[in-house]
C-alpha positions, 0 to 999 in steps of 0.5 A: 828373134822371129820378131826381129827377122820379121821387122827386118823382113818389112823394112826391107820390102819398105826400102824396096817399094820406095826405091822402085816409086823413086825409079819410077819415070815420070810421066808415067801415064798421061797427063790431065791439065786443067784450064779453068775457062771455056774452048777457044779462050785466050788461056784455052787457046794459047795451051793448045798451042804449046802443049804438042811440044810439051807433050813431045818432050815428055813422051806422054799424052796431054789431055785437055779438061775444061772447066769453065764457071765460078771467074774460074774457081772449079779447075783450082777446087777440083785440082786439090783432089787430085794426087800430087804426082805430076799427071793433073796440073793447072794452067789458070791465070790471074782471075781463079788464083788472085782475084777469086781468093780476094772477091770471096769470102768463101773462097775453096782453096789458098793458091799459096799453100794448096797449089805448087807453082811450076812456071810462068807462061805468059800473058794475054793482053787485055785491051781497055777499049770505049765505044765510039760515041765516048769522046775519048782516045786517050786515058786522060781524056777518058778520066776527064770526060768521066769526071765531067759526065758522073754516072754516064758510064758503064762498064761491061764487067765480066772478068775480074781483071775489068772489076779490078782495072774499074776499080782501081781507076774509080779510086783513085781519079774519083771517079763516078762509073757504074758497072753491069756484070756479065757471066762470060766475056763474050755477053759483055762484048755483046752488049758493049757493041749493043750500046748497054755499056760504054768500057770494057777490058777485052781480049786482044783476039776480041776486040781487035776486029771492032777496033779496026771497022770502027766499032771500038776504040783502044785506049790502053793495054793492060800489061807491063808492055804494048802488046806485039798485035797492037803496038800503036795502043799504049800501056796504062803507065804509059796512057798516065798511070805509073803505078797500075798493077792488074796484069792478065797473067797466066801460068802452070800450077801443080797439086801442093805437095808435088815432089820437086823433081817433078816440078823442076822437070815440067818447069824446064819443059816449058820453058823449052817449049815456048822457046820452040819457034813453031810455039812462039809463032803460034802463041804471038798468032794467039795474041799471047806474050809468052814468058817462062819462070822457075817454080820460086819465081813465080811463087815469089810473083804469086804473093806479089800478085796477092798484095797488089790486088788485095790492095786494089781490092781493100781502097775500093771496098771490093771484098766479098764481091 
């Protein structure tokens, strides 16, 4: 009898504990995003946009944690030690949840199974850009003079979306373009303007100063479409090649096992907030094309992503890169 009082005795401070955690608001504390790159970045930058609105809306402080290295890999790595509870997310892009389980061998985590997807932010508009003594100002006359001049050329590759972009290109046009890897955007902006390199897909907010004194020229826009601070420069599909694949996207991932309604909340708040427009404003100022999702459509868009790279990846033999 006293064993059964007791069992009874426990699975009721069992229900009770369960139904204050179900109570429990969230947020409850403040919350951590990680963003895999360096301040002042794109990612960084169009974050720090919006997050004041998403923070309001949630009643609950954000903080922001950098941390850059590794094409973005040690955000994602250190995410998968965190509780999944909502209060330490995610915003990374294509390069640490695509391009880093593809390149690497080793990669620390499987973005699918380890990581929940919560909503599609956006893009950051990646313009593929020549120097000026490269007698071309059109995809077409890019590949022509390429394919005339084997080995002239250099690409100043410091993102995976640039190594994929080049290789994509090389495949397929046959073309013979050596590549000069850099750790950071920034040492290849440098040495492209310093004549070391001839191409490079480079930020929007970076590159569009050197086009305008001259420095640069825009050849294409990586992205589905032209983008809003640079619509004279046309998409790849549009500069000649339809089926082009690599677009810089970025978006807000939680710890795998993240209750639902949790992140159906934060899904909904940030497509709210971007909708705000004070955030919109500043995110096109940011040079980034804002664009939300629900947490299925952007796992749906996460495992395309994951072919179509892993495609590029397997015709231009760019495994354990």
């Amino acid at each position: 009898m006293n064993k059964i009082v007791g069992a009874i005795a426990v699975c009721a401070a069992m229900a009770v504990a369960l139904s204050a955690h179900a109570q429990t608001p969230y947020p409850s504390q403040p919350v951590r995003l990680l963003i895999p790159f360096p301040p002042g970045g794109p990612t960084d930058s169009a974050v720090r946009v919006f997050l004041p609105a998403l923070a309001q809306a949630l009643g609950q402080e954000f903080s922001i944690v950098n941390m850059a290295g590794s094409h973005g890999a040690l955000a994602p790595t250190a995410l998968l030690k965190e509780p999944p509870d909502g209060h330490t997310l995610l915003v990374g892009n294509s390069s640490p949840l695509v391009a880093v389980p593809i390149l690497r061998k080793d990669a620390p985590y499987d973005p699918v199974r380890d990581f929940a997807p919560v909503s599609l932010m956006g893009w950051t508009p990646l313009l593929l850009v020549v120097t000026p003594d490269v007698p071309a100002t059109n995809l077409a006359e890019l590949i022509r003079y390429a394919r005339d001049n084997p080995g002239k050329l250099t690409v100043a590759a410091a993102n995976p979306p640039t190594i994929f972009t080049m290789a994509q290109l090389r495949t397929r046009e046959k073309l013979d373009i050596a590549s000069r890897d850099y750790p950071i955007d920034a040492a290849a902006m440098k040495a492209l303007l310093a004549g070391q390199a001839q191409i490079m897909a480079a930020g929007l907010n970076d590159s569009l100063r050197h086009i305008k004194e001259g420095r640069l020229r825009a050849i294409a826009t990586l992205g589905a479409n032209r983008a809003r601070l640079a619509p004279d420069v046309p998409t790849m599909a549009e500069a000649g090649v339809p089926d082009f694949a690599i677009l810089p996207w970025v978006a807000m991932f939680a710890p795998g096992k993240t209750p639902p309604e949790i992140v159906e909340r934060l899904s909904r708040e940030v497509a709210a907030a971007m909708k705000r427009p004070d955030v919109r404003d500043g995110l096109e100022r940011a040079a980034f094309e804002s664009q939300s999702s629900t947490p299925a459509e952007l796992g749906a868009f996460l495992r395309d992503q994951l072919t179509v790279w892993g495609t590029v990846a397997r015709e231009a033999g760019l495994q354990g890169h």
